[in-house]
N, C-alpha and C positions, 0 to 999 in steps of 0.2 A: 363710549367715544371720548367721554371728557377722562377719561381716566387716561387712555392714550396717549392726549393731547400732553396730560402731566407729564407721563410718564419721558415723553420725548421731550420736552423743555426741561424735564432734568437732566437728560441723559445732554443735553445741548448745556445746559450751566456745569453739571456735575461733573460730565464728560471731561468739557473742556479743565475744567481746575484741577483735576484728578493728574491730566496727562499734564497741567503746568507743574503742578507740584512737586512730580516726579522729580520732572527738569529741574525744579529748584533743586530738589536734594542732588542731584549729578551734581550743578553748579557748586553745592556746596562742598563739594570734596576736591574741584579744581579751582577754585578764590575761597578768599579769606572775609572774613567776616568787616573787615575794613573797606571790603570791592563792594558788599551788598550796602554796609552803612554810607557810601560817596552817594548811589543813585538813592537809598530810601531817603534821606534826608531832602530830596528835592519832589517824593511823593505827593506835597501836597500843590504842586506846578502838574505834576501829569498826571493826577488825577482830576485835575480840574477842567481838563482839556475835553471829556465826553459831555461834563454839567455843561461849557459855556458855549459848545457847536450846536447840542441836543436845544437846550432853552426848554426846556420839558412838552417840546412841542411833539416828539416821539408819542405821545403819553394821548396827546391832543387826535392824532389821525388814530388812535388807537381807539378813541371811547368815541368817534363819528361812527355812524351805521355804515353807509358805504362810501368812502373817501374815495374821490376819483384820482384820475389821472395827471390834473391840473394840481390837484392838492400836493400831490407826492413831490412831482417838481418841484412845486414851490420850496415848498423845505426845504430840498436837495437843494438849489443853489444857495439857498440862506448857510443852510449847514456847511457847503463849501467855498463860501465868501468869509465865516467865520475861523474855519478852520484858517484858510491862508492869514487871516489877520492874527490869532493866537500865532502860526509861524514868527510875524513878523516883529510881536511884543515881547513875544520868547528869547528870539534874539536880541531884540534893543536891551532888556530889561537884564537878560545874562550878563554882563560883568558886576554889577550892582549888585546881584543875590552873591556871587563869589565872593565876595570882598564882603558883604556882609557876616556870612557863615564862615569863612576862612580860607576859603580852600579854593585856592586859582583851577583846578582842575573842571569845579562847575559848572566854570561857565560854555565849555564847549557838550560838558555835557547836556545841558537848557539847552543849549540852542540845538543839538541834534535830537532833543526829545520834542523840541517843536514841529518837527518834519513831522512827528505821528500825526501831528492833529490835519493838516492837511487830509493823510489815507484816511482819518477819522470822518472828517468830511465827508469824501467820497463815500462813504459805507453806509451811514446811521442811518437814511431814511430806506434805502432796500431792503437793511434790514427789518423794519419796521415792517415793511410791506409786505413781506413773506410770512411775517408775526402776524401782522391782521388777518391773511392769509389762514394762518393756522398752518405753516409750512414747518412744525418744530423738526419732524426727521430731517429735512432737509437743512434745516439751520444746526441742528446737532451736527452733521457731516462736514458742514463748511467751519464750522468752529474749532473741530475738535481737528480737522485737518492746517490750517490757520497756525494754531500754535504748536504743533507739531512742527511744523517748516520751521516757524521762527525760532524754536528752541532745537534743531538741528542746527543751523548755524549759529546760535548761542554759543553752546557746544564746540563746535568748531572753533571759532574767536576763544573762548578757551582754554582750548588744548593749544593753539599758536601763539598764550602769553597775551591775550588781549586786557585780562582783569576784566576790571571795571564794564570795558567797554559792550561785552557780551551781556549782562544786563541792560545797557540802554540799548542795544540789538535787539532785547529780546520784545521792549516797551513798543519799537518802533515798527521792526519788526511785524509783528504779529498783525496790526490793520495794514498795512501793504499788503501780506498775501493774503486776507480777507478778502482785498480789494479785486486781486487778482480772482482769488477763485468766484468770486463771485460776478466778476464779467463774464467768465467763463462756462460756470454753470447755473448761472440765473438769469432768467428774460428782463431786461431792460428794458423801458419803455421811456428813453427821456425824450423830450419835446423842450425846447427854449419858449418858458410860459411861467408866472409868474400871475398869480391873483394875488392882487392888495389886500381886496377885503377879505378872502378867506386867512389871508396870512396875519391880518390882525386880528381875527377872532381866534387864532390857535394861539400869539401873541399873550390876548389876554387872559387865554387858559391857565396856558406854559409862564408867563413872569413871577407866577408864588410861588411855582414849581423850581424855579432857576434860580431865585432867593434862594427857598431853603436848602437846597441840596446843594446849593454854594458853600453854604453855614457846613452840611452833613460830613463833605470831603473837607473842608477845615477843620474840623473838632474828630475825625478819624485821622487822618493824617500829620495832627498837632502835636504829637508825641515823639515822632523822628524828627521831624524840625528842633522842636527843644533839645531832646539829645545831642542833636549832631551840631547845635551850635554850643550848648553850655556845658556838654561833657565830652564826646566822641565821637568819631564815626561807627566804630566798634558795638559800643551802647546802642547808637542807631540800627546796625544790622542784625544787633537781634532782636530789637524791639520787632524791625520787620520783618522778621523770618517769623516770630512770635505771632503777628497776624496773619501772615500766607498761611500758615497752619491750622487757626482759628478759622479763614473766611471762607476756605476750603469747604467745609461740608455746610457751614450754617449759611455763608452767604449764597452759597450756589443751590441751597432748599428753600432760601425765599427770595430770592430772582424766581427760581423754575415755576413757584406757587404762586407767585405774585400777579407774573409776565402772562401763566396762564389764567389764572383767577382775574385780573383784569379785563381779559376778552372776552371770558365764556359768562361773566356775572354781569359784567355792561351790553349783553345781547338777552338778558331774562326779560320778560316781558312784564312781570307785575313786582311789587314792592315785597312780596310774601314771598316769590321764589328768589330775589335777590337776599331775602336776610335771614333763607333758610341757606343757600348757598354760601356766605359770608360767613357765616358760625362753623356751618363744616369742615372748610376751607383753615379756619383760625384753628382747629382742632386739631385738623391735618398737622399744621404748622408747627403748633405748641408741642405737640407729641413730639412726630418726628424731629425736630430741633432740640429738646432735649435729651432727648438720646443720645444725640451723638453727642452731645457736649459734655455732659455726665461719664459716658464711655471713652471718651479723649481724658477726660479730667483724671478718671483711675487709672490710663494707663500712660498718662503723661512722662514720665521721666523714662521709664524701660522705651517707650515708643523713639524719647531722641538718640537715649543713649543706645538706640539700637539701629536706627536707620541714618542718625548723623557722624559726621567724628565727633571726635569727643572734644575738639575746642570748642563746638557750638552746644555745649552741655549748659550754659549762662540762659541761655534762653527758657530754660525750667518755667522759672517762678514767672517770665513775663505770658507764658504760653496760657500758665494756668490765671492767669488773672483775666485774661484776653478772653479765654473762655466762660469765664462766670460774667465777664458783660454781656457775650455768645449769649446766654440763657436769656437776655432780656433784647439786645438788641435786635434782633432779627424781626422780632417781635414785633415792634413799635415801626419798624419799617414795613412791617405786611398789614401794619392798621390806615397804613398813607391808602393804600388801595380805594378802601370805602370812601375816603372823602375826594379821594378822585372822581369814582363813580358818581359819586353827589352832586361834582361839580365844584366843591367847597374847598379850592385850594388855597382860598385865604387861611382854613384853619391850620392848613399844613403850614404855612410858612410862616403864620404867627408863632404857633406853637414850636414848629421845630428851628422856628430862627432863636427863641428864648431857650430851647434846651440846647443848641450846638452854642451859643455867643457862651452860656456858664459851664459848658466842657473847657474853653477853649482861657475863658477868665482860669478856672481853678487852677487847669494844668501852669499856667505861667504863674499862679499862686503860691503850688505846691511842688514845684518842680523842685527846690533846695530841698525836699524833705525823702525826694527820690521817686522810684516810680511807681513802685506799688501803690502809693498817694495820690499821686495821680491817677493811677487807673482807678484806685477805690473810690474816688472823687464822682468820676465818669459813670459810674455803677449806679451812683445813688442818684443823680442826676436822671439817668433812662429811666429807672425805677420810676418816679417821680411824672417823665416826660406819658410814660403808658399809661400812667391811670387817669391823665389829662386828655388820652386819643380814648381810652374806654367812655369815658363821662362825653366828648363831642360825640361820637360814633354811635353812641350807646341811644343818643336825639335825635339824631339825622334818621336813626334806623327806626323810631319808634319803640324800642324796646327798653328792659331795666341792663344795669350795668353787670348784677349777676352772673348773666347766661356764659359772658366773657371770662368774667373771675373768675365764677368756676371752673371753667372750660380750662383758665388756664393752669391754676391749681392743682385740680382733678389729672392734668395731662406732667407736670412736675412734680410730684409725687413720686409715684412709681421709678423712674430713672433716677432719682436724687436715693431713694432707697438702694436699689440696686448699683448703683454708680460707689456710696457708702461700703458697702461689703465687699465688691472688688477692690477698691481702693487699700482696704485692711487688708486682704489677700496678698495683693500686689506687695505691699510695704511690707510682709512677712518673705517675700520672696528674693533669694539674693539671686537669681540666673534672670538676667532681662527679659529673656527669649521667654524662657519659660512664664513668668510674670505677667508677659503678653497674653501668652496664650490661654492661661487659664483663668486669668481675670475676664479675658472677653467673652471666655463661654461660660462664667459665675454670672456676668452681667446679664445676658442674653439669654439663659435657663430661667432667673429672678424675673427677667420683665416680660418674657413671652407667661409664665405661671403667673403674673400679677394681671396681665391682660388679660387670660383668660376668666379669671375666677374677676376680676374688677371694672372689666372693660369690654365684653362681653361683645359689642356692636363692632370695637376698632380691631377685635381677631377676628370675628366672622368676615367681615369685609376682606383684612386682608389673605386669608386662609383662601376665601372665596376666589380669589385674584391667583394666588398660589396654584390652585387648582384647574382654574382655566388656560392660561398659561402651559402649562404640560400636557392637559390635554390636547390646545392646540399645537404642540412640538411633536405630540407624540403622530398626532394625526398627519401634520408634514412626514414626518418621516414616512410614514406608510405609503402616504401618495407618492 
C-alpha cells in the first residue's frame, strides 16, 4: 500500500512537471529567450508567494494524527488573508523592483503575478487535506489537469504575439484552475471558524519552517536576479530554462518521497520502525536521484540540441552544472523530513538559514567571475550543509552517521560509473539523435548489471514490483 501511495504522489509531482516542461519547450520555440529572462528574473517574488501564505503550517496539520475540521479552516482563512495581502505588496512594491532591475515592463508584470497568490490562498490547505487524506491519485488528476489548462492558454497568448505575457499566464494561471477544479471535484467543508489556540500551536511549528524556506527560495532563485540585473535578461533565461530542466525529475522525486514519507513515517508507531522507514526512504532517494541526474548529465547537450532550437544551445554548461548540485540538493532537502517528524524545526532553520544566507553572499561575491562560480560556490556549500543534517539526524535518530554515508555513497557510485561511459559514447557520437539513444540504453544496460550483481535487494524489490504490475494488467485484461 505505501508503495502505491509513492507511486501516485509521483505520478501527482512528476506528472505534473513532465506535462509543464513540455509546455516549456513549445514556448520555447514561439519566444525568445529575452521573454523567459523578463519573468525568470522576478522568480524569486513568485516563488516566494507559496513560503509566505503556507508559513509551513501545511507541514504542521500534516504531522497531527487527526486534524479536524476547525483546524483546516483555520489555516484556510490565514492562508487567504495572506495571500490578498502578498496581492497587495506585490503591487505597492512593483515599480521599485522595475526601476531597480531596469526594466519598466516589470512592474505590471509583479503586480499581475500577485493575483496568483490570492488562487494560492484559496488552494493550499485543501490541498493538504486530501494529502493527509492520502488522496495522491486524485491530487495527481487535479494537478496534472491544472496545468494543462494553464499551459493551453499559454499557448494561445503565444501564437497571438503575447511574448512575455504567456509565461506570467502560465504562473498565474495554473492555481486559478486548481482552484477551479478543485471546487468542483473535491468536498469542501468550510465553516467560518477560526481557533486561536490551535492556530498558534501550528504557528509555532511552522515559524522555523517559514524562516528557512524563505532563505531556500532566496539562494535558488538568486542567480536570475543577478543575471537579469548585472548582465541580461537573455543570461537570465537560460539560467532558468537550465533549472526547469534540472528540477523536472530530481525536484519532483523528492517532493513525491518527501510528501509521502512525511505521512506514512509520522503515523509509525515506535522509534525502531520510524528509522528503519527513514534509511529506506533515503535509499530510495539517493538511488533514484542519481540516476537521473547522471543520465541527463551524459546526454546533456544531444538532449537540447535536439528537443530545443538551437538559439537556446547557451544553456549547455548552465544545465550541466544545475545538475551536479541536482546530486546533492535533493538530498539535503529530503533530510528536512526527519527533523520535522522530530519536531526539531529549529535545526532546520538554523542550519538551512546559515547555508542559503552563504549561497546567496557568494553568488553576489562571485558573480564578476561568472556563473559557473557561482554555481560551483552553491555545490560546495550543500555539500557542506548535508553532512551538518547527517550528524543532527544521525542524534535525533539514535543512530551512527554511517548507515547514511554509506547509503549514500553506495547509491552514487553505480550511476556516476555508468553516467562516465555514456558520457564518452555520446561525445564520440556526431548524430544527436543517435547519441541519445544509445547512450541511454549504455546507461541503463551498465546500472540494471551493476544492480544486480551489487545491489541485490534494490533489483529484487524493484523486479518484484515489475512483476506484479503485469500480472495485475494481465488479469484486468481477462476479466
Amino acid at each position: 500500500m505505501r508503495f502505491v501511495f509513492f507511486i501516485w504522489s509521483l505520478i501527482e509531482r512528476f506528472g505534473g512537471n513532465v506535462v509543464s516542461l513540455l509546455g516549456n519547450v513549445l514556448l520555447s520555440y514561439l519566444l525568445s529567450p529575452d521573454d523567459f529572462g523578463m519573468v525568470t528574473m522576478l522568480g524569486v517574488f513568485s516563488s516566494l508567494i507559496f513560503v509566505l501564505i503556507d508559513c509551513g503550517m501545511s507541514d504542521g496539520l500534516l504531522r497531527m494524527k487527526e486534524p479536524s475540521r476547525k483546524d483546516f479552516n483555520t489555516i484556510f482563512y490565514f492562508n487567504l488573508g495572506v495571500g490578498v495581502l502578498l496581492f497587495l505588496a506585490y503591487a505597492l512594491i512593483a515599480p521599485w523592483v522595475a526601476q531597480f532591475l531596469g526594466y519598466p515592463q516589470l512592474r505590471a508584470i509583479l503586480t499581475t503575478l500577485g493575483v496568483g497568490a490570492i488562487f494560492s490562498g484559496l488552494t493550499i490547505t485543501q490541498i493538504t487535506k486530501l494529502r493527509s487524506q492520502l488522496h495522491f491519485r486524485r491530487l495527481a488528476g487535479l494537478n496534472i489537469s491544472a496545468i494543462s489548462l494553464a499551459l493551453c492558454v499559454a499557448v494561445l497568448i503565444a501564437l497571438n504575439g503575447g511574448g512575455y505575457w504567456a509565461l506570467v499566464e502560465l504562473q498565474v494561471g495554473f492555481p486559478g484552475f486548481y482552484f477551479v477544479l478543485l471546487v468542483i471535484f473535491s468536498k469542501w467543508n468550510l465553516r467560518w471558524e477560526f481557533d486561536f489556540g490551535r492556530f498558534k500551536e501550528l504557528w509555532a511549528f511552522g515559524v522555523n519552517l517559514l524562516a528557512s524556506t524563505i532563505f531556500v527560495q532566496l539562494s535558488q532563485n538568486i542567480f536570475t536576479f543577478i543575471l537579469g540585473k548585472y548582465y541580461n535578461p537573455v543570461s537570465a533565461g537560460f539560467m532558468g530554462q537550465a533549472q526547469k530542466l534540472q528540477q523536472t525529475p530530481t525536484n519532483s522525486l523528492e517532493m513525491s518521497i518527501s510528501s509521502t514519507s512525511f505521512v506514512l513515517i509520522s503515523k509509525c508507531e515506535t522509534q525502531e520502525q520510524k528509522n528503519v522507514e527513514i534509511l529506506r526512504m533515503f535509499g530510495v532517494m539517493t538511488f533514484v536521484n542519481s540516476l537521473f541526474c547522471m543520465l541527463l548529465l551524459a546526454l546533456s547537450y544531444p538532449v537540447i540540441d535536439v528537443v530545443f532550437p538551437s538559439r537556446w544551445l547557451p544553456v549547455v554548461p548552465y544545465f550541466r552544472m544545475m545538475l551536479c548540485w541536482g546530486l546533492v540538493y535533493p538530498v539535503c532537502s529530503y533530510m528536512l523530513i526527519i527533523f520535522k517528524i522530530f519536531g526539531r524545526t529549529d535545526i532546520i532553520r538554523n542550519v538551512m538559514i546559515a547555508e542559503k544566507s552563504l549561497i546567496v553572499v557568494f553568488a553576489f561575491l562571485f558573480y564578476r567571475y561568472g556563473v559557473m562560480v557561482m554555481l560551483a560556490s552553491a555545490i560546495v556549500v550543500s555539500l557542506c550543509s548535508l553532512s551538518a543534517y547527517i550528524y543532527f539526524a544521525s542524534r535525533l535518530m539514535g543512530v551512527k552517521m554511517m548507515p547514511f554515508v554509506g547509503i549514500f555513497i553506495r547509491n552514487l557510485l553505480p550511476a556516476v560509473f555508468a553516467g562516465g561511459v555514456s558520457w564518452l559514447l555520446v561525445s564520440l557520437t556526431p548524430w544527436s539523435l543517435l547519441a541519445i539513444v544509445a547512450g541511454a540504453l549504455v546507461f541503463l544496460v551498465l546500472l540494471v548489471s551493476e544492480c544486480k550483481i551489487f545491489f541485490p535487494d534494490y533489483y529484487g524489490f524493484v523486479t518484484e514490483k515489475i512483476r506484479v504490475a503485469f500480472r495485475r494488467a494481465e488479469c484486468d485484461k481477462e476479466g
